[in-house]
C-alpha positions as CSV (number, residue, x, y, z in Angstrom):
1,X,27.4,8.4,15.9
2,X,24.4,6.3,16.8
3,X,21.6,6.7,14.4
4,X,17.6,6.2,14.6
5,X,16.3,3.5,12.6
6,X,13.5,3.7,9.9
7,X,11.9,1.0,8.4
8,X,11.7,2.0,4.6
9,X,8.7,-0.1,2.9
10,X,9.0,0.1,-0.9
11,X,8.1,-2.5,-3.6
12,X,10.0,-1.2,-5.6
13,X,14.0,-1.6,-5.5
14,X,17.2,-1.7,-7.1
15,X,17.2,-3.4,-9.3
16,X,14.0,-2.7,-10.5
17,X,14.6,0.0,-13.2
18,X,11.9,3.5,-14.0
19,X,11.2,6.3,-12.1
20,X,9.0,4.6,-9.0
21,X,12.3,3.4,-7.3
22,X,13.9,6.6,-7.3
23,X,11.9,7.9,-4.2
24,X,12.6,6.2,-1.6
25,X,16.2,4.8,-3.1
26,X,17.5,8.6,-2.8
27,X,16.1,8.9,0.6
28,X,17.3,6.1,1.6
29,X,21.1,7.1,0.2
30,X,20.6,10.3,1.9
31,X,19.1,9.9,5.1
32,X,22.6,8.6,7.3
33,X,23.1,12.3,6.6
34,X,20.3,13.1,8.9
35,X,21.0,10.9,11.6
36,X,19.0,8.1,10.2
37,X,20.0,4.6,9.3
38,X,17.7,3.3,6.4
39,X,16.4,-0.6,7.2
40,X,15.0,-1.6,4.0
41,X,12.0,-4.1,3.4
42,X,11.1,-4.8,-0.7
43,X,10.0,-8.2,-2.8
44,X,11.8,-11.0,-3.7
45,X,11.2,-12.0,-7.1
46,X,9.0,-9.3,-8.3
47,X,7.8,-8.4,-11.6
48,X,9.1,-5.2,-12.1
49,X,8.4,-3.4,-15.5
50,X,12.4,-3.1,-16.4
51,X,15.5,-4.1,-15.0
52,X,18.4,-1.3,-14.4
53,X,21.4,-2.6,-12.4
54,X,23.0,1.4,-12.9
55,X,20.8,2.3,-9.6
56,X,22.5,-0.1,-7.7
57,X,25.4,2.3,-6.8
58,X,22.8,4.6,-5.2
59,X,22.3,1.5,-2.4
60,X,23.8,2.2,1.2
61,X,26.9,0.9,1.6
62,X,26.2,-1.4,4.3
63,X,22.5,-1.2,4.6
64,X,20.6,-3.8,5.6
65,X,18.0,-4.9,3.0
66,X,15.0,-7.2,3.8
67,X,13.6,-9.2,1.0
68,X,9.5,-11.2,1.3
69,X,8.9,-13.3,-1.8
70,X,6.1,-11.8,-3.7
71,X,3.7,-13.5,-6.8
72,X,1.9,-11.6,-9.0
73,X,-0.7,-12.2,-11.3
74,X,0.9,-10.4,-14.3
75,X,2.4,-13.8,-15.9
76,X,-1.7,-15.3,-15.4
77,X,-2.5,-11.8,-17.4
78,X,0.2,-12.4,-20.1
79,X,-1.4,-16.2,-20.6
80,X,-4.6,-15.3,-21.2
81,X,-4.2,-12.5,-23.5
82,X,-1.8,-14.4,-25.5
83,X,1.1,-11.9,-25.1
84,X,4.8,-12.9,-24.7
85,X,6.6,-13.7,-21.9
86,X,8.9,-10.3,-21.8
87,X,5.9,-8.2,-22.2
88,X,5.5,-5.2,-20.2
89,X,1.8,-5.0,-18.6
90,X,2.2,-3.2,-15.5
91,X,1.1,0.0,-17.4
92,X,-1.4,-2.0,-19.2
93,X,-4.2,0.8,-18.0
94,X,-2.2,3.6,-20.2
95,X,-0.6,1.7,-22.9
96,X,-1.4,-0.8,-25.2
97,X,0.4,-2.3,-28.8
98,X,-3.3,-2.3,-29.9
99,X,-7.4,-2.5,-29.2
100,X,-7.5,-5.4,-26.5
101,X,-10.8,-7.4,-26.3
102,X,-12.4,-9.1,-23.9
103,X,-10.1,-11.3,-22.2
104,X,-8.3,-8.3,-20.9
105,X,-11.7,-6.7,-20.1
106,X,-12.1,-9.8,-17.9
107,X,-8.5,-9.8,-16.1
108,X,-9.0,-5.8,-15.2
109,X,-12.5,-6.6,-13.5
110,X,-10.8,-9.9,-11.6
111,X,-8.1,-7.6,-10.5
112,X,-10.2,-4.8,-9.5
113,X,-12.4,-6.5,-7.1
114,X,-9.4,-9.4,-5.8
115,X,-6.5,-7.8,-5.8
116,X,-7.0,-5.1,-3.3
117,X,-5.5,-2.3,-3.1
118,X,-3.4,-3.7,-6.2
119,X,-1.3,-6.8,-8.0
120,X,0.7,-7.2,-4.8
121,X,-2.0,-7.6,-2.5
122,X,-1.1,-11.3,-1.8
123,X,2.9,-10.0,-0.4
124,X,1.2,-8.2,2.4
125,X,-0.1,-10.6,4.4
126,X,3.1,-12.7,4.3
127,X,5.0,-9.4,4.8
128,X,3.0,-8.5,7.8
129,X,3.8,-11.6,9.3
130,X,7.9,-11.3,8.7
131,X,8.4,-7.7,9.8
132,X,6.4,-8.2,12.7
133,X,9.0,-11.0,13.7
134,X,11.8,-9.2,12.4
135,X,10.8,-6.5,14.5
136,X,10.4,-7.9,18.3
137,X,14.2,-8.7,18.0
138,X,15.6,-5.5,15.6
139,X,13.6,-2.6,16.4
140,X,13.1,0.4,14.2
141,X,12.5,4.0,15.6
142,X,10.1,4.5,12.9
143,X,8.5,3.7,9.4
144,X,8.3,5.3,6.2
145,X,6.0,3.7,3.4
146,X,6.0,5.1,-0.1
147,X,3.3,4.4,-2.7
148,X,1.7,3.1,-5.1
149,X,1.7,0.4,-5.3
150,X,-0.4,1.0,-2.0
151,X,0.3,-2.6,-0.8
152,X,3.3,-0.4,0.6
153,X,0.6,1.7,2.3
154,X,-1.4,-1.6,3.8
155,X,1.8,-3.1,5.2
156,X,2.4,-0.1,6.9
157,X,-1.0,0.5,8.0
158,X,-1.2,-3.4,9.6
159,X,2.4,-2.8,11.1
160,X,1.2,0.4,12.6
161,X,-1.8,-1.3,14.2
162,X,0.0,-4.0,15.8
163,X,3.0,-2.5,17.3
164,X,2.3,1.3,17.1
165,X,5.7,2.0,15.9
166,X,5.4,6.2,14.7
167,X,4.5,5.9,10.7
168,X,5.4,8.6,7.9
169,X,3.0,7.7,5.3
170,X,3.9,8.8,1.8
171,X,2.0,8.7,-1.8
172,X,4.2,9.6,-5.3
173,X,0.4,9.4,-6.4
174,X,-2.7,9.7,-4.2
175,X,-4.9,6.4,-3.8
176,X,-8.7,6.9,-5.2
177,X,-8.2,10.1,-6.1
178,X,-5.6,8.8,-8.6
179,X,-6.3,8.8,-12.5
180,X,-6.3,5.1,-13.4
181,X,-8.5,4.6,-10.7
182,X,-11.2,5.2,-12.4
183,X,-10.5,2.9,-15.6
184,X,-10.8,-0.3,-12.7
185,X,-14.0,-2.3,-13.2
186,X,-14.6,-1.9,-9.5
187,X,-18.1,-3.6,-8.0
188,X,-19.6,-1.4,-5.1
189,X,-18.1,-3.8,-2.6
190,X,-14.7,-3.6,-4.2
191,X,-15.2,0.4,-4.3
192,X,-15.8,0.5,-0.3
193,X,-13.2,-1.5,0.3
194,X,-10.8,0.9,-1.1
195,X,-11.8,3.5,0.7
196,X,-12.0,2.0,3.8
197,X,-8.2,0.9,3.9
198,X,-7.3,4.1,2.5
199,X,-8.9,6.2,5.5
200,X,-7.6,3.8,7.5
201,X,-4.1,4.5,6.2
202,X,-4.9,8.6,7.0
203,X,-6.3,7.9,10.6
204,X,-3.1,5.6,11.6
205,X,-0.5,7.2,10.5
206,X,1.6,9.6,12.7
207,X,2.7,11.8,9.4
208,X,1.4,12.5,5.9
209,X,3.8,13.9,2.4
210,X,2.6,13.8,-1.0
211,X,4.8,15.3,-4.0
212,X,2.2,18.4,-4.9
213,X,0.5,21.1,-3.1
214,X,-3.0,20.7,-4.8
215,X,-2.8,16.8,-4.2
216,X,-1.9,18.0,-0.8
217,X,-5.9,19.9,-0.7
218,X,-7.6,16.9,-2.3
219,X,-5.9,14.8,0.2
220,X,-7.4,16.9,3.0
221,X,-10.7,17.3,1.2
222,X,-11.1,13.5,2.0
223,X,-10.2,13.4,5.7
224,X,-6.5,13.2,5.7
225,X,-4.5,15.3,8.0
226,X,-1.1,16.5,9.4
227,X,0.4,16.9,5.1
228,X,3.4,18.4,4.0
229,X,4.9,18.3,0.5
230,X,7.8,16.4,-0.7
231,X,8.7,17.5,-4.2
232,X,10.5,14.4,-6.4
233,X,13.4,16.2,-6.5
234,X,17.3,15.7,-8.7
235,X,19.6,14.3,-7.6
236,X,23.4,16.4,-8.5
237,X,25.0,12.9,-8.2
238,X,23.6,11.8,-11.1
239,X,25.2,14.0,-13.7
240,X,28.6,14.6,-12.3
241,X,29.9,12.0,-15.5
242,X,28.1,13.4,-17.9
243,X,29.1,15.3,-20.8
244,X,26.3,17.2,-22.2
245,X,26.9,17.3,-26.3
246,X,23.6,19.0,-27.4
247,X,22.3,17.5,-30.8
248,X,22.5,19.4,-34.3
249,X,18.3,18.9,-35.2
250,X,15.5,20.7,-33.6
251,X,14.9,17.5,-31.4
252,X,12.0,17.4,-29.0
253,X,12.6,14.3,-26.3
254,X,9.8,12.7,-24.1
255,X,11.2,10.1,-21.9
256,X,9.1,7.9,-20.2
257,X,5.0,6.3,-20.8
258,X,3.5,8.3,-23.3
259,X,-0.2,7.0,-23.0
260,X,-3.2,7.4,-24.4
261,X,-3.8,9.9,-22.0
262,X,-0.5,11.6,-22.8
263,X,-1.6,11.9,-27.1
264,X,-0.5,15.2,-27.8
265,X,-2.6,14.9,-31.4
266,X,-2.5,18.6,-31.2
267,X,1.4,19.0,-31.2
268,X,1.5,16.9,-33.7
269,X,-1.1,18.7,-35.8
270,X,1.2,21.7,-34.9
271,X,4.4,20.0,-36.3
272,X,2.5,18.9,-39.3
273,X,1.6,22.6,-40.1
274,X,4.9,24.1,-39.7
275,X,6.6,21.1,-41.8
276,X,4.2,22.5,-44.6
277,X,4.9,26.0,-44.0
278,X,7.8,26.7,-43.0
279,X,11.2,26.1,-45.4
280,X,13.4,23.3,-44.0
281,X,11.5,22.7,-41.0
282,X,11.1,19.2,-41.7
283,X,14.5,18.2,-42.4
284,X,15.7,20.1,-39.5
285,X,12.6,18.2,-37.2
286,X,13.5,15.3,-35.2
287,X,10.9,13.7,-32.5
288,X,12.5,11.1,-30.0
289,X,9.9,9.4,-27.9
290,X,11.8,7.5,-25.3
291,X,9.8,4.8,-23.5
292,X,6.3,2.7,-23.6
293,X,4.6,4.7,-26.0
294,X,0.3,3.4,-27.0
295,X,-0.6,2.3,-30.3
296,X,-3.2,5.6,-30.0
297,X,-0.2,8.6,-30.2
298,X,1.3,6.1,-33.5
299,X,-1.7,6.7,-35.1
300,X,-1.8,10.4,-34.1
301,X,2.2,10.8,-35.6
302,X,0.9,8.7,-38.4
303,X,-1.8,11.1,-39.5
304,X,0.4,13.8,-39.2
305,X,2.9,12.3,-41.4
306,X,5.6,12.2,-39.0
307,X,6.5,9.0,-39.1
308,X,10.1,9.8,-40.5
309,X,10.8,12.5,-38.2
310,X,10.3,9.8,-35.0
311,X,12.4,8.1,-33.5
312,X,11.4,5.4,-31.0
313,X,14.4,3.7,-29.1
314,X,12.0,1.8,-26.8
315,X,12.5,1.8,-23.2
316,X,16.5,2.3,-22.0
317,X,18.7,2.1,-19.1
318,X,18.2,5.1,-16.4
319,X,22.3,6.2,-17.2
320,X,21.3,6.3,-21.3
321,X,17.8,8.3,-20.3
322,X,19.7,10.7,-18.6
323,X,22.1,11.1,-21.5
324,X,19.8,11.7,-23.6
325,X,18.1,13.9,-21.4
326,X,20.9,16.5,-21.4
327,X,21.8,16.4,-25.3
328,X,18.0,17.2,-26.4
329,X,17.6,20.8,-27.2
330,X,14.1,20.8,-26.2
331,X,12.5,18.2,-23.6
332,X,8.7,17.4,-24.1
333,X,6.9,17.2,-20.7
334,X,3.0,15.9,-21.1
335,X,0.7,16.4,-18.1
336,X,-1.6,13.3,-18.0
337,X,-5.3,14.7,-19.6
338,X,-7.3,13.6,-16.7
339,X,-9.1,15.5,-13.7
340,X,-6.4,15.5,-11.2
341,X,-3.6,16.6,-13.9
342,X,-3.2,19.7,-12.0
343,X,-1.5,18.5,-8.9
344,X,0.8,15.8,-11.3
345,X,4.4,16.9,-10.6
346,X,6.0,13.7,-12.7
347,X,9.5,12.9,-11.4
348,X,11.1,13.3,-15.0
349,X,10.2,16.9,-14.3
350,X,12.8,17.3,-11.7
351,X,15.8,15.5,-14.6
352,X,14.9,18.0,-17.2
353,X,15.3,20.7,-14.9
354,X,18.6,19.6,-13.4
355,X,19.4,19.0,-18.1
356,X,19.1,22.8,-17.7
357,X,17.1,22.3,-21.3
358,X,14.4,24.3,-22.4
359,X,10.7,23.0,-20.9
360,X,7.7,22.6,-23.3
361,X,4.6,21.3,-21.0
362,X,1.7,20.5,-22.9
363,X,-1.2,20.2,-19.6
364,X,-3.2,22.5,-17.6
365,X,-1.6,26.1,-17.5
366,X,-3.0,26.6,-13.6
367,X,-1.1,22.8,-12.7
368,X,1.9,22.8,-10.1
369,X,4.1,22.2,-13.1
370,X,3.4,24.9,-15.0
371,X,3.7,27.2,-12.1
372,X,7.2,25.4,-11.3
373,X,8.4,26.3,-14.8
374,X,7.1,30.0,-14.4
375,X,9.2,30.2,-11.4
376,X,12.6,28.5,-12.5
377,X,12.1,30.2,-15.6
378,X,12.8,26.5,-17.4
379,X,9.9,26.3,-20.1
380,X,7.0,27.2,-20.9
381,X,2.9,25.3,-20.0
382,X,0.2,25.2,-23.1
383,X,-3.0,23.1,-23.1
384,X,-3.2,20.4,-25.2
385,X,-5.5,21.9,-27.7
386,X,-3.9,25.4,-27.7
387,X,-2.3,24.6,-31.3
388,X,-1.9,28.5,-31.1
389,X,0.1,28.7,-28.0
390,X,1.9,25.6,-29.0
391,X,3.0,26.9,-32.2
392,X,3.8,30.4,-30.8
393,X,6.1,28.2,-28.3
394,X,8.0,26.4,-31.1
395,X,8.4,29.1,-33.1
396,X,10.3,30.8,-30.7
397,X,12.5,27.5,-30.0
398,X,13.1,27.1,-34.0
399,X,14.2,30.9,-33.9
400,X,16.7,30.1,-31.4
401,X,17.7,26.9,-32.7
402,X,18.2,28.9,-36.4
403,X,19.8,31.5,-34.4
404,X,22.6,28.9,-32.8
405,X,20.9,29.6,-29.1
406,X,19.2,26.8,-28.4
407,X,22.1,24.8,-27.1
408,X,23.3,27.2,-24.2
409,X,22.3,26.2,-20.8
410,X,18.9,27.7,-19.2
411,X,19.6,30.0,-16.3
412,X,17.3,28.3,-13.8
413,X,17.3,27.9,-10.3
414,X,16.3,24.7,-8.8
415,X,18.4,24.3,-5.6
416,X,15.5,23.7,-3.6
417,X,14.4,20.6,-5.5
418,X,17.8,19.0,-4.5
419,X,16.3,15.3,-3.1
420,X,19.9,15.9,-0.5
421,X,18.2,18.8,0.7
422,X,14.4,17.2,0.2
423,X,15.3,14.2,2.5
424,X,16.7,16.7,5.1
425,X,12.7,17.6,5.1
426,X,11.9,14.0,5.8
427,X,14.5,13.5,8.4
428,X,12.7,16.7,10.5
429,X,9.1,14.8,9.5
430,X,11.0,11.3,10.9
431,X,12.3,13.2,14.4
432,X,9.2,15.0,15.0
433,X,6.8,11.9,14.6
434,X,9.4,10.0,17.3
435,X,9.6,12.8,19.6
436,X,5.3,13.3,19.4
C-alpha cells in the first residue's frame, strides 16, 4: 500500500527519556496505520534532561530518521553557576536544589532575550537549511511540528514559507500564554519578538491541535484559528508486561517535576494532622515522590514532619515509572498553581488512568482534569488550600485501604484517550490539510 508522507519535527527523540517524547513517538508508531509513513527530523547530540533507551522499541521499524546537530547553552549555564556536569537544568524555571543568586538571574535574562523562541534557537537555522535540501529530492505530503520547545514550531513555520508544503502545527503547551513564560526576564524587544513568530506560526499553518479544550479558547482569543483537540492519550502497549502487585502502605505516588509551583504545603499540612490524629496513620503512611522534586516542597515535608514517611527515588527509567505507577494505591496528580492551570491536561494523567488507580488532583476544581476525572469516575479534584476537601478525600481512601479495598481496580472508562485511536484523529487532520 502506498502511503502519504509527513514530515514529523520533534526535538525531542528516543532516546531522550520523560514525558515530551512521547507525543509525537506514539504518533509516529501509529500513524502507518492510517495510511501515513512517518519521516522523522530531531537533533543530533542534544541535551536532553534524561536518557531512556526502553522507548526505543516504540520507533518504526524501518522509519527513516533525520538527525541536525544541535548546541545548547545549558553546559555555558552549568559553568557559570558552578553546578556539575550531570546536572539537570532544563527545568531550571520550576526546580531548584536551592536559592540561586545572581549568576543564574544573569543566564535567564541572556537566554530570554537571545535565545528566541528557546535554548535550541541556534538548530533552526541550520535545520532550515537541511530539510529544505532534503526536501527538493524526498518530498513529504505534509508536516507535523509538535512543541515546546517551539524551535519545533519555527522550523516549521520557515519550512512552510519557503516551500508551502500543508503544515499541522501542534503545542503539548501553548507558547506566551504558557506558565514559565512569565518567569523569563524578557526586554520589550525580546517580548515582541515572541509574539510576532508565534502569530506567524497561527497565520501559516494549514491546521491547529492543542491537548485541552480551554487552551484551545485562549489559543483563539489570540488570533489562532482552524483548532481541534488532541488529548495526550495511553498507550495499551505499554502495560501488556506488567504485573500490577499493589503495595501494603497507604502510598500516595507523584511521578514526575514536582515544582515549586506544584508545593502541595497544604496536603502536607493535611497528612501532618491525620498522623496526629488518627491511630496508626503514620506507620501505615508512605509518600513516594518520583522525579525532580524543588528544594521548596522539602521544606514544606520538612515542616510537616514527614520526612520519614518520603521516599524520593530520584528520576527513573519510563518502564520502572510505569511500574510503579500501577502498584501505588493512590496516584497524586498536582495541577501547576498558575493562571492557565485550568486547561493543563499533564500527560502522566493519561498513565494513571490506563493504572486504573484511584486519582487525587490537588488544582482548580473547574480545570479539564478535574472534569476528566468526574467523567471516568477515576479520582477525585480539591484546590490546593481546601485542607478540608483534601482531608475528606483521604479519609475516604484510608477507609478503604483499612477496609482491604483500595487495591481493586477502578471501573473507569478511558477508551477514547487511546493515543491508537487519538492519532487516527491526526491522520483525518493530515488528509484534510492535503486534500484543502
Amino acid at each position: 500500500m502506498d502511503r502519504k508522507r509527513v514530515l514529523i519535527i520533534s526535538y525531542y527523540w528516543p532516546p531522550s527519556g520523560g514525558i515530551g517524547v512521547l507525543r509525537c513517538l506514539k504518533i509516529a508508531k501509529y500513524l502507518r496505520q492510517y495510511g501515513w509513513e512517518p519521516v522523522i527530523f530531531t537533533a543530533k547530540d542534544a541535551h536532553y534532561p534524561s536518557i531512556d533507551h526502553s522507548n526505543d522499541k516504540d520507533i518504526p521499524p524501518g522509519a527513516t530518521i533525520l538527525r541536525q546537530r544541535i548546541w545548547e547553552p545549558y553546559h555555558i549555564y552549568k559553568f557559570i553557576t558552578g553546578q556539575p556536569p550531570q546536572a539537570n537544568v532544563n527545568n531550571v524555571f520550576y526546580v531548584k536544589d536551592e536559592k540561586l543568586g545572581f549568576f543564574h538571574r544573569l543566564s535567564v535574562w541572556i537566554r530570554s532575550n537571545f535565545f528566541i523562541p528557546d535554548a535550541r534557537a541556534l538548530w533552526i537555522g541550520p535545520s532550515v537549511r537541511f530539510l529544505r535540501r532534503y526536501l527538493k529530492d524526498n518530498p513529504v505530503d505534509a508536516i507535523f511540528s509538535d512543541g515546546p520547545p517551539h524551535s519545533n514550531t519555527r522550523i516549521a513555520t520557515l519550512l512552510k514559507k519557503h516551500t508551502g508544503i500543508p503544515w499541522l502545527a501542534d503545542f503539548q503547551d501553548p507558547w506566551t500564554q504558557i506558565d514559565y513564560y512569565q518567569l523569563l526576564d524578557l526586554t520589550a524587544w525580546g517580548d515582541r519578538r515572541h509574539h510576532r513568530m508565534e502569530q506567524e506560526a497561527f497565520r501559516r499553518a494549514d491546521k491547529i491541535t492543542i491537548v485541552s479544550p480551554t487552551w484551545k479558547k485562549e489559543l483563539e482569543a489570540i488570533g489562532a484559528e482552524n483548532i481541534s483537540v488532541i488529548p495526550w492519550g495511553y498507550d495499551p502497549d505499554d502495560y501488556k508486561d506488567i504485573e500490577q502487585q499493589v503495595g501494603s502502605k497507604f502510598t500516595l505516588t507523584h511521578l514526575g517535576i514536582m515544582g515549586y509551583d506544584r508545593n502541595p504545603a497544604g496536603l502536607f499540612r493535611v497528612l501532618q494532622r491525620m498522623c496526629e490524629e488518627v491511630e496508626g496513620f503514620r506507620e501505615n503512611l508512605e509518600l513516594q515522590l518520583v522525579g525532580q522534586v524543588d528544594y521548596s516542597v522539602k521544606e514544606a515535608y520538612e515542616a510537616a514532619r514527614l520526612s520519614d514517611n518520603v521516599k524520593l527515588p530520584g528520576s527513573v527509567s519510563r518502564q520502572e515509572a510505569l511500574q510503579r505507577t500501577m502498584d501505588s494505591p493512590i496516584l497524586l496528580l498536582l495541577l501547576n498553581q498558575q493562571p492557565n492551570a485550568k486547561g493543563r491536561i499533564p500527560g502522566k494523567l493519561f498513565e494513571y488512568l490506563a493504572s486504573r488507580r484511584p486519582i487525587l488532583c490537588l488544582g482548580p476544581t473547574d480545570s479539564d482534569v478535574a472534569g476528566i476525572l468526574t467523567e471516568t469516575k477515576a479520582g477525585t479534584t480539591a484546590d490546593y488550600e481546601d485542607e478540608e476537601a483534601i482531608r475528606a478525600a483521604l479519609e475516604n481512601l484510608y477507609r478503604k485501604f483499612r477496609e482491604g479495598k483500595l487495591g481493586q481496580a477502578v471501573d473507569s472508562s478511558i477508551d477514547a484517550y487511546s493515543i491508537e485511536k487519538l492519532t487516527g484523529q491526526v491522520a483525518g487532520f493530515l488528509d484534510e490539510i492535503v486534500k484543502g
